[in-house]
N, C-alpha and C positions, 0 to 999 in steps of 0.2 A: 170326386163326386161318386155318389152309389150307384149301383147297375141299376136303379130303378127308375123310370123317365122321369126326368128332371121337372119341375112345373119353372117355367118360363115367363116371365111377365115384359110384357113392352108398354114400357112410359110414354104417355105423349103429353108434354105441358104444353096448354096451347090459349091462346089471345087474340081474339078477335084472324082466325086463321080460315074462313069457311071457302074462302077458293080451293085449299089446298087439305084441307081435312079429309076429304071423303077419299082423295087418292093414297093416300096417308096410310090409311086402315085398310085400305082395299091390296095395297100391294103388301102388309104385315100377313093378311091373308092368304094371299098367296101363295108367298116366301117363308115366311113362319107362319102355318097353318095350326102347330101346336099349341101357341103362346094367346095367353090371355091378353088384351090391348087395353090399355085406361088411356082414356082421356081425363084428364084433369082440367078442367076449364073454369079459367082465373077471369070470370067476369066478361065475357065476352058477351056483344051489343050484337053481332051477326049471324048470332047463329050459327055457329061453331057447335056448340052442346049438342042440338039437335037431329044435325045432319050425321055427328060421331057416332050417334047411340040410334041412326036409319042404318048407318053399314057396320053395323054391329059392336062393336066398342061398348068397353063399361065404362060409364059418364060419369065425374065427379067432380060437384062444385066447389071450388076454394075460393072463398071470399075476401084470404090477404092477397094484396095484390103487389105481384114479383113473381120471377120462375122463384128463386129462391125458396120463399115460403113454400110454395107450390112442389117444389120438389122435395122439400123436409117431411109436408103431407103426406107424398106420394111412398116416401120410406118407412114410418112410422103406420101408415094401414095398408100394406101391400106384404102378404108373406111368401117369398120365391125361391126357388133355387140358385138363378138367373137374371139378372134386369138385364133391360137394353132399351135405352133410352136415346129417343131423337125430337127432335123439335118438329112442329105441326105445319111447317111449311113448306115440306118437301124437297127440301134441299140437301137430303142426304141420302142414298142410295139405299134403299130399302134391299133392294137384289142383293147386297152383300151382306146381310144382315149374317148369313152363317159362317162367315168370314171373321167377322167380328164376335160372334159368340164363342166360338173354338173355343179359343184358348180359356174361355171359364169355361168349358162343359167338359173339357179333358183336362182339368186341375192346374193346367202352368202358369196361369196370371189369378189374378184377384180384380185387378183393375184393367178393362183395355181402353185404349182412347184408338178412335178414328181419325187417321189422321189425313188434312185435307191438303195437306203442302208440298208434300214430299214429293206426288207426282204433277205439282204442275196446275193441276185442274183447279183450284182456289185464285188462282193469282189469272188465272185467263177467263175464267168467269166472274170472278167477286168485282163489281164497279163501284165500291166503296173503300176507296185507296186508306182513308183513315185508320179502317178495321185494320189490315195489312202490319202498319207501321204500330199499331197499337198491341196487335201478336206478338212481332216480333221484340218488343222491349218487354212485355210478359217474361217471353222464353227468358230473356237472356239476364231478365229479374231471378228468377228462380234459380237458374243454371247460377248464378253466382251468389245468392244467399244461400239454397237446399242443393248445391250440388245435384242436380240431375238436368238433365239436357234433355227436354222434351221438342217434338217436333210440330207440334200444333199443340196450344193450351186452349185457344179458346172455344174450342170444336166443340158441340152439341150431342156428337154421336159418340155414345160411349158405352161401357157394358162392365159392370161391378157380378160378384157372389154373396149370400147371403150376408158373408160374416163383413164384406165391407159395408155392406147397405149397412146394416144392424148399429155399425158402429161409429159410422160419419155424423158429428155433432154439426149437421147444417146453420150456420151461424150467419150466414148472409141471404140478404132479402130478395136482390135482384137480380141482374145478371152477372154477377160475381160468384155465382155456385160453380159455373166452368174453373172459374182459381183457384177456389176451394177445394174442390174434387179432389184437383192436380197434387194442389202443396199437401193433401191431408195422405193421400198416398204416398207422394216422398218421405216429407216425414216421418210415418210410420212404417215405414218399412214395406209396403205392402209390393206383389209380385204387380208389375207394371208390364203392358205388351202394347207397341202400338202398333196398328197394321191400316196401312196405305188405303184409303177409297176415294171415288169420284166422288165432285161437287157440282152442283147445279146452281146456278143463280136462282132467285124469286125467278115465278111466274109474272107475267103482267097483269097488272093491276094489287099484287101484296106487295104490302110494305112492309118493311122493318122496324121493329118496336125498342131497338139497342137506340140509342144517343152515342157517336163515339165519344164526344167529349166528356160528358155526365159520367156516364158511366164508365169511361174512360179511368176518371179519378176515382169513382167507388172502387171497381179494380187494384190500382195502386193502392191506397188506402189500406184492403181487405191482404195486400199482400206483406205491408209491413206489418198490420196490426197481429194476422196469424206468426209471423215472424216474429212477434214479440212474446205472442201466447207458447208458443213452439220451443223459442229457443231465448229463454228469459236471461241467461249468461253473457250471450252475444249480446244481447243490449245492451245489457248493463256493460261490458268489455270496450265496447264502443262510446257510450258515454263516456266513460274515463278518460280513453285516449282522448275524445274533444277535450275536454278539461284540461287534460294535462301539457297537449298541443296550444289551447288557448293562452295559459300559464307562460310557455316557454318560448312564443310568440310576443306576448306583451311584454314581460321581463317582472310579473310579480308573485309574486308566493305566498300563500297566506300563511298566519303569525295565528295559531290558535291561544296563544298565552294572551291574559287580560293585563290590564296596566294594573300600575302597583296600589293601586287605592282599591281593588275588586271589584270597580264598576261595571267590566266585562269590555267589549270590544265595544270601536268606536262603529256607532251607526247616524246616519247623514236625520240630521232633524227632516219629519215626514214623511219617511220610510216608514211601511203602515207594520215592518215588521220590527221597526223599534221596540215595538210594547213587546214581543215576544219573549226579548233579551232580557228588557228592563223586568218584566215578572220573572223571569228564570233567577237573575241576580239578586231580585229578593226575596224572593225565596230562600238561597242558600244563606243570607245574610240573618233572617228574621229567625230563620227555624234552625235550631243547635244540632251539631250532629248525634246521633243515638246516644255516645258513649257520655254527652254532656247532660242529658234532658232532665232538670230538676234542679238542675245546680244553678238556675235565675243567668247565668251567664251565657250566649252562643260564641263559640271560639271564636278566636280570630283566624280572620282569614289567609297571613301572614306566615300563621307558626306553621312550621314545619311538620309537625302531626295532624297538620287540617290538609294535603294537599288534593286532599279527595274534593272537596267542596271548592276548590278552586280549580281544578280537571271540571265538575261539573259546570261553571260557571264558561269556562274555557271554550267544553264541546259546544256549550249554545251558539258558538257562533260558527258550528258546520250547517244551523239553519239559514246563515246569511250567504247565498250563493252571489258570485260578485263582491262581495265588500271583503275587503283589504287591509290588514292591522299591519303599520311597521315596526318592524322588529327593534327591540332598545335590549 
């Protein structure tokens, strides 16, 4: 990063959070007295907007409703050197914000995650045992699909550099952007730092706007589907092996050759992909191949110089997955 003062931006996505907003901004204040503060406020019924943009904060309304969206907003019209973003509840240690910023304003990371586990303080304050067991299967998601062993995935407090912000294609709506963040970092390569902070439980009287269940499964979901986008070989390598496990399991093989009259492979009357076959088969039957077309005649499908139209006749039945031809 240049010798010139960095501009600094701090995210706050925030939902009906007005107990906890005003201390929010007031300790970004503070503690980062440099850094510009957005509120992005996704619809919120309390008063949340209002009180952000009394202790000074830039207020801005997002009207899809998810951090998700809200945070793909906040990337797309925010241009900084720096982000550091935390959730509107106050449950993340503002005091350490320069802790967390380091390592992007001296160039060794790109991405840092906050992490709330490592010392302790998550597990002795968090009173929602679900979240807990819902991390730790994240972690150990990732750790064995993308190879990296993070210590807290689903943490809030985070801090990217320009070229991450610029480049993260936020694809998820809700609170699946913590996943996101993580997996698009491993992924790509990018420099990863995590560094230890304290956690606070809610205040009394906010609540928590996560479902562990719900979104529990968007999570899961959002981690194979980027799994699939990411790493499109291992799917496909995986498939197979079910196949071929399935195969050597049951004890059958499938037979791509047709029976000896070229009607193609045998399909179960009802099967809605019978017609698929039956038009492929006549097809090659009605329509002569190139080297005949005019001579009133289409080969047969027999001779030895047609093997081409009986290979095509053949593959139609790799669109029958499950049906089985025996072999003669």
């Amino acid at each position: 990063m240049s010798n010139a003062q960095p501009i600094i931006a701090a995210l706050v996505p925030c939902y009906n959070e007005s107990l906890t907003i005003a201390k929010v901004c007031d300790d970004f204040k503070k503690y980062l007295p440099e850094a510009t503060v957005y509120v992005y406020d996704n619809n919120s019924s309390d008063g949340t907007a209002e009180i952000a943009a009394e202790h000074g904060a830039v207020v801005v309304h997002e009207g899809r409703q998810g951090k998700g969206n809200v945070v793909r907003q906040m990337l797309r019209d925010i241009d900084a050197d720096c982000y550091v973003m935390v959730d509107g509840d106050d449950t993340y240690p503002i005091e350490q914000v320069r802790e967390v910023i380091a390592p992007i304003l001296d160039g060794t990371a790109d991405h840092v995650v906050g992490d709330r586990l490592s010392n302790g303080t998550y597990a002795a304050e968090n009173k929602r045992a679900g979240h807990g067991f819902g991390n730790d299967l994240v972690r150990w998601l990732i750790k064995v699909l993308y190879g990296f062993e993070y210590t807290d995935v689903m943490t809030g407090y985070r801090a990217f550099n320009r070229e991450f912000a610029k480049t993260l294609p936020v694809l998820s709506p809700g609170f699946e952007i913590e996943t996101e963040l993580s997996i698009h970092a491993v992924d790509k390569n990018w420099r990863i730092v995590q560094v230890p902070i304290d956690y606070r439980d809610r205040p009394e009287g906010s609540e928590s706007k996560l479902n562990t269940v719900s979104d529990g499964i968007k999570v899961l979901k959002m981690i194979f589907s980027l799994f699939k986008d990411y790493k499109p070989l291992g799917v496909l390598l995986a498939d197979r092996a079910r196949v071929l496990c399935h195969r050597a399991c049951t004890g059958h093989s499938r037979d791509r050759r047709v029976r000896g009259d070229g009607s193609g492979p045998e399909v179960p009357d009802g099967d809605p992909r019978r017609g698929v076959l039956r038009a492929r088969c006549a097809h090659a039957r009605v329509w002569p191949h190139p080297r005949h077309r005019g001579q009133g005649q289409p080969p047969r499908l027999g001779a030895p110089r047609h093997r081409g139209l009986r290979a095509e006749i053949a593959e139609s039945s790799s669109l029958i997955d499950g049906l089985w031809v025996d072999k003669h």
